[in-house]
N, C-alpha and C positions, 0 to 999 in steps of 0.2 A: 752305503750304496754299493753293488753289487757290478764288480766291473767285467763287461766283457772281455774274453782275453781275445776273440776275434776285431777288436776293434783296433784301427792306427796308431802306432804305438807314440808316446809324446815323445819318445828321442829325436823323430823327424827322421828316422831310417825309411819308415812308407815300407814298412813291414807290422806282419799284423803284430798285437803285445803277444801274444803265446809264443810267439819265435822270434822274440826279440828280447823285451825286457820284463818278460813272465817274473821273475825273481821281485819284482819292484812295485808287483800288481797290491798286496796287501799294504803296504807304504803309502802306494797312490790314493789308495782308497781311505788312509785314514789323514793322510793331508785333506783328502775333500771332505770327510764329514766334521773337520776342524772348522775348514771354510765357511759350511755351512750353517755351523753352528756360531757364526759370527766372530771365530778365534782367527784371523790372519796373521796375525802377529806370534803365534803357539805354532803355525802352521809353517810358517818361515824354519822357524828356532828347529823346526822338528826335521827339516829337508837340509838346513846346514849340518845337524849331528853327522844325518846320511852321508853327505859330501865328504864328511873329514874323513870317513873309511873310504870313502871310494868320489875322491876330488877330480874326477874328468870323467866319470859318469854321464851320458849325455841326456838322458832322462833327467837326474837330477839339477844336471846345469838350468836344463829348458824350463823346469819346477820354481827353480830357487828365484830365476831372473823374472819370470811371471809374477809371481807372490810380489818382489820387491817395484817391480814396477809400477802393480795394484797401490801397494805400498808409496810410491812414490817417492824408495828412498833408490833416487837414480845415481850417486854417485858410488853406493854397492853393483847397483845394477851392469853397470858402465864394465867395473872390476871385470866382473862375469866374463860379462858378454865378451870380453877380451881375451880370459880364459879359455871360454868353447869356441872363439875363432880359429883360437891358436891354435888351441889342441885337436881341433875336428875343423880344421879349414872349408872341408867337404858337406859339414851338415847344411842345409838347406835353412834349417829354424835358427841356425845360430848366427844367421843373417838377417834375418825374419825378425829375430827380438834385438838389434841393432836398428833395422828400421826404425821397430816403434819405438826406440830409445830415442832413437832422432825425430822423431813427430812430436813426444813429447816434451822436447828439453830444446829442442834446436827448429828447425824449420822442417814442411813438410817436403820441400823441394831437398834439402839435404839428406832426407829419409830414402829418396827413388833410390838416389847408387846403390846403398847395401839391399833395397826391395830386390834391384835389378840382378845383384848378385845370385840372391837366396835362389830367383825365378829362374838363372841361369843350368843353375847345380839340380833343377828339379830332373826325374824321369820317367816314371808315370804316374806317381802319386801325388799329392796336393797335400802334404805337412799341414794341417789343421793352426800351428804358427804362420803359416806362408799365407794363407789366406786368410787370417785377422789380421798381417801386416798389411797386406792390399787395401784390405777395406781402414782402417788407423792410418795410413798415409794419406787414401782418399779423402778422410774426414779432417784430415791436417790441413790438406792443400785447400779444402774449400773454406773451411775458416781462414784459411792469410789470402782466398782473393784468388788463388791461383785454379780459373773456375776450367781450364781446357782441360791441365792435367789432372784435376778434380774430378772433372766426369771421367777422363779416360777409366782411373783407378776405380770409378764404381762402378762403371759398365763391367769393368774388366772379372771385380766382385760380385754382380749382380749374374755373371752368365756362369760361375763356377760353385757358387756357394749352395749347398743345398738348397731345395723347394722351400723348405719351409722358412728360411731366414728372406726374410723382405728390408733389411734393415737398407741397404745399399740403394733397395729402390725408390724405400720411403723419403732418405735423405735427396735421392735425384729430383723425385716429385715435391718436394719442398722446395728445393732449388728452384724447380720451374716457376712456384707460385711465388718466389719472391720476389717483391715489387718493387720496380725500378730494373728486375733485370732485363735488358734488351735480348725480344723474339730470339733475334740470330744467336744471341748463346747457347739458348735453352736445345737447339737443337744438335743431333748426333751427330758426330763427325764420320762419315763411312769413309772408307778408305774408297780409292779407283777400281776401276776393273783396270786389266791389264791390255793394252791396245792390239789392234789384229795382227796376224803377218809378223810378228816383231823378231828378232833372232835374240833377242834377250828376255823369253818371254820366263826362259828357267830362274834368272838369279831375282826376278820380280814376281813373281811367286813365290819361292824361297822367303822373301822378306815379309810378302800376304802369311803366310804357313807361320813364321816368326811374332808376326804380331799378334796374329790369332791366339796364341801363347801368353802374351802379355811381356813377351820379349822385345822389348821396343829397343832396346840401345842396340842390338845385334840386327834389327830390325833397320834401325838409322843408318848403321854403319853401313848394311848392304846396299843399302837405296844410296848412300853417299857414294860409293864406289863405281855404282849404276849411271849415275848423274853426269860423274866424270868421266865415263866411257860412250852414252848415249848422248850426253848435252841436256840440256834445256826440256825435255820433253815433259807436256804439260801434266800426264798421269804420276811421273816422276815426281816430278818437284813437288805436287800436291800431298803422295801421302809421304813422301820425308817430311815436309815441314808438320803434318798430323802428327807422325814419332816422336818429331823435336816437341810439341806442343803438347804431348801425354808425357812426353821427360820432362817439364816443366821447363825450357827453355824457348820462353814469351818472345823475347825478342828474335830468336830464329827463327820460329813459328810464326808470327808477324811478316818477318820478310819473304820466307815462302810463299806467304798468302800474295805477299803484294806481288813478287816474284808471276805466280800463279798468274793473277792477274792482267799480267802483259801479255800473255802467250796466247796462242791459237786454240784458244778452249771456247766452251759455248757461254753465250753473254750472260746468261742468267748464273752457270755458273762463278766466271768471273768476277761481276756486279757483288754477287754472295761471299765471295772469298774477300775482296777488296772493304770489305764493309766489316768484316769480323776481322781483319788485318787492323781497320781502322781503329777499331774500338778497343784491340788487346794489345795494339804496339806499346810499348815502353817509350819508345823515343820520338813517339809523334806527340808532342805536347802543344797545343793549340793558342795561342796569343791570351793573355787573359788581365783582367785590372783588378785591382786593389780592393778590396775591405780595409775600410780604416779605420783608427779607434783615435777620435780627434780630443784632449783633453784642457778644461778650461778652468780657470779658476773662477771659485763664486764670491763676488764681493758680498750679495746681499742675498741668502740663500730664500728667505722671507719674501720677500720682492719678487727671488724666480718663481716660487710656489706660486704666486697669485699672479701673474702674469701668464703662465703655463693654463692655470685652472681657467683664466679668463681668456685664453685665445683657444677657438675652435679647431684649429691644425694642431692642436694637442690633444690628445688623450690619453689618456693613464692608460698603460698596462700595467695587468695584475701580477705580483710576484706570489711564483709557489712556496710552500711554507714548506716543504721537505727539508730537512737540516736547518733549520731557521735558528735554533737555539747554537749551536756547533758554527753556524758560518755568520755570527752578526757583526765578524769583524769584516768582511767583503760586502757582506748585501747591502744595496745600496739602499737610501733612505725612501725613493719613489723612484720610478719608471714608468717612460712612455712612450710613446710613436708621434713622431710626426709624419706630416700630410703633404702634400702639394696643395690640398685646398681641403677647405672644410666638409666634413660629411652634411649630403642634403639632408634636408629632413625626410624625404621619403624617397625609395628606390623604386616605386610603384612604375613609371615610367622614366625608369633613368637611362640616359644616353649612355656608350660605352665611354666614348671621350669627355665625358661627366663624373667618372669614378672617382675618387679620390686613390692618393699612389700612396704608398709608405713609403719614406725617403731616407728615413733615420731612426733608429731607435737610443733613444735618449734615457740616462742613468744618473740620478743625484744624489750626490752621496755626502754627509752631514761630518762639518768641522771633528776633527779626532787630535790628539795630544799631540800626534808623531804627524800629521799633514792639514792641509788646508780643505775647507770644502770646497769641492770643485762638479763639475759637468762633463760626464763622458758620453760620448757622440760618435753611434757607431754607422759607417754608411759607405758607399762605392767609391771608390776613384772612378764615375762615368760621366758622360756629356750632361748632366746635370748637378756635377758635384759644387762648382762653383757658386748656383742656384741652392743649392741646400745652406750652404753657409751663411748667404744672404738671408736667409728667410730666416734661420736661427738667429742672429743679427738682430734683424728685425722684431722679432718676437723677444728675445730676451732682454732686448737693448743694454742699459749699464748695468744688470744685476751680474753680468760675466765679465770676466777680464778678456785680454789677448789669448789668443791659442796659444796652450803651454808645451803641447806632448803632441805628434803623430805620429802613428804605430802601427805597421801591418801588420795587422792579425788574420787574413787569411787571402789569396786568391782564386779566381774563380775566372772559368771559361767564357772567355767572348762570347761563345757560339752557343753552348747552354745555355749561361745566363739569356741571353736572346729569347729565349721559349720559356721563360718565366716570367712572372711579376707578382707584385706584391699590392692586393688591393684590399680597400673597405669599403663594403658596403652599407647602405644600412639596415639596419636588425630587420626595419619591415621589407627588406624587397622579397616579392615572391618566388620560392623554390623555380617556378618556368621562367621566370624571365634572368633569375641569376642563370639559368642554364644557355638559357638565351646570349645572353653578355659574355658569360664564359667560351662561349663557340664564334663568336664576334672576335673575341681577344687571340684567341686558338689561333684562329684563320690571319690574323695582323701578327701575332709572330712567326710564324710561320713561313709565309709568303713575304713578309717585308721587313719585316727585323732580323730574322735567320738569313736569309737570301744575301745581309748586307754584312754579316758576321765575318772575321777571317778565321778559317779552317788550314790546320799545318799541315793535313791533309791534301789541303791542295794547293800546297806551294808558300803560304800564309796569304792567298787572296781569299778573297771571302767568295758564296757561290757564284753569286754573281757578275762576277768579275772573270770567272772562267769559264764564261759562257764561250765557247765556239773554240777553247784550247784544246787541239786533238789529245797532247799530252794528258791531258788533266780530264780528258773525256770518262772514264770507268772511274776512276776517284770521285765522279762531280755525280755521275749516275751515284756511287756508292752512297756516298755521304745525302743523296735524296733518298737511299733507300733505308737508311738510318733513322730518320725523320718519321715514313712512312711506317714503317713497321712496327711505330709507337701508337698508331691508331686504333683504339679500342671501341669504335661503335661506326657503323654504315655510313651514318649522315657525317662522317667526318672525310669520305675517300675525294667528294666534290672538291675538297682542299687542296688533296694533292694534283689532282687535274688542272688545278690552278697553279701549282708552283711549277712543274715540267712544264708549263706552256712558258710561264713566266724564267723558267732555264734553258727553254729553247733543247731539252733533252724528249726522246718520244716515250709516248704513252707504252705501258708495257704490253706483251700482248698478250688476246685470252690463250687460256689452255684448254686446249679439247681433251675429256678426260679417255679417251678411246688409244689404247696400248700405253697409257701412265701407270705406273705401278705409284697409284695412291699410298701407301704407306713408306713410300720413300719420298713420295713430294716435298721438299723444305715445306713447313709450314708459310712460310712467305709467302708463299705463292697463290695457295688457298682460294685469296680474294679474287685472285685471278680467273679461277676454276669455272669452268661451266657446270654449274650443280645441277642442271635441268638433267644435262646428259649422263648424272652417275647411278650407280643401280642404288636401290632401296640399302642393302644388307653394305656396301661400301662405303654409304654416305654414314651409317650407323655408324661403322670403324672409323671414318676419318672422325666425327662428330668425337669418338669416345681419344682417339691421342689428341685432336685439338685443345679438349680440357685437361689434358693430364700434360698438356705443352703450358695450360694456362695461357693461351690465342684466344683474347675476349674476342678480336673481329671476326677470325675464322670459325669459331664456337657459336656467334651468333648468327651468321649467314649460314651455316651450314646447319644451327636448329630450325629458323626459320623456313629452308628447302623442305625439311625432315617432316615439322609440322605440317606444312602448306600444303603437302602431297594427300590427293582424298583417299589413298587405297594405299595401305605399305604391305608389304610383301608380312605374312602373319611371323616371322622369325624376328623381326623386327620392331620393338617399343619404339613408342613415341615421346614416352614418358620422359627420356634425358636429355630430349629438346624441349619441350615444355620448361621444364625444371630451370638450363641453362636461358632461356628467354626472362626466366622471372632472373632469376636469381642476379643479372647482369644489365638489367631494364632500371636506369638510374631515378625517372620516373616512377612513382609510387602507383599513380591510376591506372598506368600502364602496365605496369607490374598488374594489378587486379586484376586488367582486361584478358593477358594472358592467362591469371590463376582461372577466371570462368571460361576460355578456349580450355582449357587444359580438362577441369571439372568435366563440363562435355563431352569432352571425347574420352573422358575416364567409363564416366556414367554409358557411355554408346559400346563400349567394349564390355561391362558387364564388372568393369575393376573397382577397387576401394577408389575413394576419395579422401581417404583421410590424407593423404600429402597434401592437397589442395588446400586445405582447410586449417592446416597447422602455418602452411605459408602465408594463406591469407591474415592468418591472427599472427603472426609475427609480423609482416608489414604494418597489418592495425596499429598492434601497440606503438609499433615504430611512428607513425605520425600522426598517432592520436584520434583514430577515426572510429569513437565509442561505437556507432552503429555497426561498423564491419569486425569490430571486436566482441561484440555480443553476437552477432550474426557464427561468427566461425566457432564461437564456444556454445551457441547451440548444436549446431552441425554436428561438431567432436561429442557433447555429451548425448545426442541423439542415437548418431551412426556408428561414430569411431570409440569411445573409449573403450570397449575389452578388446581394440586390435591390439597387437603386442607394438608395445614401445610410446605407444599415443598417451595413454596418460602421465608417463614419465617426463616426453617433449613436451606436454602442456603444463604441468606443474613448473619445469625449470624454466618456461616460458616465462612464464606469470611470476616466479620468484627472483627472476634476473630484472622483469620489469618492474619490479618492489610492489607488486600488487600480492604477493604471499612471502611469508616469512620464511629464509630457508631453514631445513634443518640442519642442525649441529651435532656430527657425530662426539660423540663424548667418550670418553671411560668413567669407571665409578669418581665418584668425587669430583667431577667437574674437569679431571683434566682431558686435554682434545689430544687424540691417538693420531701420532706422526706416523707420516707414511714409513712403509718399512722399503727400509734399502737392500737392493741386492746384493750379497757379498757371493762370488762364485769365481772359479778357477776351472779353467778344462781339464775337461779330461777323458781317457779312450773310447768313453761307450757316449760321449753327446759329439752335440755337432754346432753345439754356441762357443763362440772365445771367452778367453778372459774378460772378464768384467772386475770392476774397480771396488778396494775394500771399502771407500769411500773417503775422501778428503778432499780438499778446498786443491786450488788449481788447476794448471792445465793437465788435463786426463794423459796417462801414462798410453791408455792402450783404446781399443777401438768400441766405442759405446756410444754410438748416436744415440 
């Protein structure tokens, strides 16, 4: 490979190689064709020889510690990096590969200080090391949890990194889609404007200018200074604790928020802050009970079998066989669930207050040389834990002894646990009426089991009990807007209008979209939104960040608008509301009804249908409706198969539903061709990082 010498040189000077380390260009280029040639370890050996004639080399250094990190042998790496600190205090990368030394070996949060260094000593150039530590700390901090300064570091990657690298944004948009994460994370943190009139508006600027940089600790430091000369001001304290929250420092960032919160800002944003405060505090830990692991001895293991088989609040759960040969000194002999009462025979019409609960999961494990056979019983420390032992009791009668062992084995939040439950149905209830019961159950935890939870949020009283505390007024809004913001379909918002009445807190108000800059709205707010009033080509943008927010409720109200409208402005498809309506429509017929609104209006514009018709046959096969499965593989081998990509989607259709045999790539002889691994090292003429030579652990360097 043929290297440019106009390209940034890898010493981290942010001079070009021709006026820099031209001497080193033929060196470089045959470390990489080692690289590539799947020799890392030839490639290492061949940039130490270099070192021993010229050991502080800053080129070489930057080479050597690359290779070895790929390598994963980090306690050479360490050496290094130690070396080029020493000897080039000043380089920028010799901070940069310190980072990722720390992402890899230590924590992501201990990675910021030397990122913060490197980013300090920059001056107009971006070190190609500087910016694969960004993005490698990023991807540190979101695997340990740490999701503020997480995003901070990819945004911060995602606005410097060349066009063509999307790595930064792909992992942010996965982020969003991952489920369980609450709305309010998913969203960007912007900094304040700077308030009117102000005589301090130079050194609050100055820290704007700072952060824009990704200068955050110089950034913190200024706005801390600010703080203490100006006081409390609301703009203030908001984006210092954002800096503290991008340096990974949760619990400061937490209290900013709450900080925030008190002050003379506007409610919604308050509400907003107080509720992401809530849910990333470190030190707000919420009242919580026991999982227990209750254990008994079995007199007559014989006697429990058939007294289990023969009572209805037992059933077997099936154990997975993964490691079954390796773990049969653990796995227990049988397991199963107990009930609070027995499964009806039919769910056809079953009552919500008719469910059967799961109350215990129960484990029998058979006489062994070193112990006795005994009964383990796993279940809450809650207002019916008293009640489970009884009924265990009662069902087992003398085939168990005494409780011998109780054991915590895990905790769990009052107030979540609250918005859970654990039920059986049975096998016949129909898909609508289990939907049915589930929005039954929704609405009663919600409104009357959460309401009664205590929240350390708000004092350790539960919400209800802080009905009318001025103190606890934004806290009590907060933690209802924590609730709400979990609402993933229309017919659920009636709920929440039910629990503000029932918190005596007011309804939020609409927003009129006329001088909102829509693309900054927290998506929260969304629902709130008067869709009637927003233009054609706006409602498309909100429509296209709501899904890439992964906002099932704002995504479907705002396709529904998009659809529903008879005339859209021609710059405008219709198509990625249609698509979002099926694709989020939990309902199957419904789903269909959409796919023929969508056909329609495909067929009225003059457009393919083949998307229609590929989703209808994948709903098909999904619930088995032969006639709309032969209906859409008509359609596909009528209209659509030579579009490009349709007979591909239909095959892997039909071969994932084991109605066709997949194929099996092969090499000669039967054996199956592993994927090939990347093995690559930067270098001056590309614009990708390091990539890893490939080994088991945690990754040395930055490769989502």
């Amino acid at each position: 490979m043929a290297l440019d010498p106009y390209s940034p040189c890898p010493c981290g000077s942010g001079k070009k190689l021709k006026f820099c380390c031209a001497d080193l260009a033929t060196e470089i280029e045959k470390v990489q064709k080692m690289v590539d040639g799947e020799q890392p370890h030839a490639a290492l050996r061949h940039v130490e020889r270099l070192l021993e004639k010229q050991p502080q080399r800053e080129s070489l250094l930057d080479l050597c510690i690359a290779l070895q990190l790929a390598l994963h042998e980090f306690d050479a790496a360490r050496e290094q990096i130690d070396l080029f600190r020493r000897v080039h205090p000043r380089n920028p990368s010799a901070h940069a590969q310190a980072a990722l030394l720390a992402a890899a070996t230590a924590t992501g949060t201990e990675a910021i200080g030397p990122l913060q260094d490197a980013l300090e000593l920059l001056e107009d150039d971006m070190p190609l090391r500087v910016l694969e530590a960004i993005g490698g700390v990023g991807q540190a901090l979101l695997i340990e949890g740490e999701l503020v300064a997480a995003r901070g570091h990819l945004l911060l990657y995602a606005t410097i990194a060349p066009e063509q690298d999307n790595r930064a944004v792909e992992l942010l948009l996965r982020m969003n889609l991952q489920a369980g994460l609450p709305l309010l994370m998913r969203e960007y943190l912007l900094l304040a404007d700077c308030p009117a009139a102000v005589d301090w508006q130079e050194q609050f600027t100055k820290a704007t200018k700072e952060s824009s940089r990704g200068l955050w600790r110089r950034a913190e430091a200024t706005l801390a200074k600010l703080r203490e000369e100006v006081g409390a001001v609301p703009e203030v304290v908001y984006n210092l604790a954002v800096m503290r929250g991008w340096l990974g420092q949760s619990a400061a960032f937490a209290a900013g928020f709450h900080e925030y919160a008190k002050l003379d800002a506007p409610l919604d944003n308050a509400v907003e802050a107080e509720a992401i405060a809530q849910l990333v505090d470190p030190d707000l830990v919420d009242p919580t009970l026991d999982t227990l692991q209750l254990s008994y001895l079995i007199s007559d293991i014989d006697s429990l079998a058939e007294k289990f088989a023969g009572d209805k609040r037992v059933e077997d759960y099936p154990l997975g066989r993964d490691g079954q040969d390796a773990d049969q000194a653990t796995r227990p002999r049988s397991a199963h669930i107990l009930l609070d009462r027995p499964t009806p025979s039919s769910g056809a019409e079953l009552a919500r207050t008719e469910v059967p609960n799961v109350v215990a999961f129960l484990s029998v494990y058979g006489k062994r040389t070193d112990r006795e056979a005994r009964l383990e019983v796993t279940t809450d420390r809650n207002a019916q834990f008293d009640e489970v032992k009884s009924l265990l009791g009662e069902i087992a009668g003398d085939s168990v002894g005494e409780l011998q062992e109780e054991e915590v084995r895990a905790q769990k939040s009052i107030s979540e646990e609250a918005l859970s439950w654990r039920w059986r149905l049975p096998d016949d209830t129909p898909m609508e009426h289990r939907r049915q019961l589930l929005a039954e159950e929704r609405r009663e935890a919600i409104v009357n089991r959460w309401t009664d939870a205590p929240r350390a949020a708000l004092d350790g009283k539960s919400p209800r009990s802080a009905v009318g505390e001025a103190s606890l007024r934004i806290p009590l809004l907060a933690s209802a807007l924590i609730v709400e913001q979990a609402a993933a379909d229309p017919s659920e918002l009636p709920i929440f209008v039910e629990l503000r009445k029932k918190l005596e807190i007011p309804e939020p108000e609409p927003i009129d979209p006329e001088g909102v800059d829509l693309e900054l709205l927290p998506i929260v707010r969304v629902p709130r939104l008067d869709l009637s009033r927003v233009a054609d080509t706006a409602l498309a943008k909100l429509l296209d960040r709501a899904v890439l927010m992964g906002a099932s409720l704002a995504s479907q109200l705002v396709s529904e608008e998009l659809v529903g409208r008879p005339q859209l402005d021609e710059s405008v498809d219709a198509a990625p509301g249609y698509r979002q309506l099926i694709r989020l429509e939990a309902d199957a017929q419904r789903a269909l009804d959409w796919i023929e609104k969508a056909r329609a209006w495909s067929q009225n514009n003059g457009s393919s249908t083949a998307e229609w018709a590929l989703m209808e046959l994948e709903i098909s096969i999904q619930q088995g409706i032969a006639e709309r499965v032969q209906r859409a593989l008509n359609e596909i081998r009528e209209k659509h198969l030579n579009e490009p990509g349709v007979a591909e989607a239909t095959h892997r259709m039909l071969s994932e539903a084991g109605l066709l045999a997949p194929p099996t790539a092969s090499r000669p002889g039967g054996q199956v061709a592993p994927a090939e691994e990347s093995k690559r090292i930067w270098t001056p003429d590309e614009s990708s990082p390091v990539e890893p030579a490939g080994s088991e652990g945690k990754s040395a360097i930055w490769t989502p």
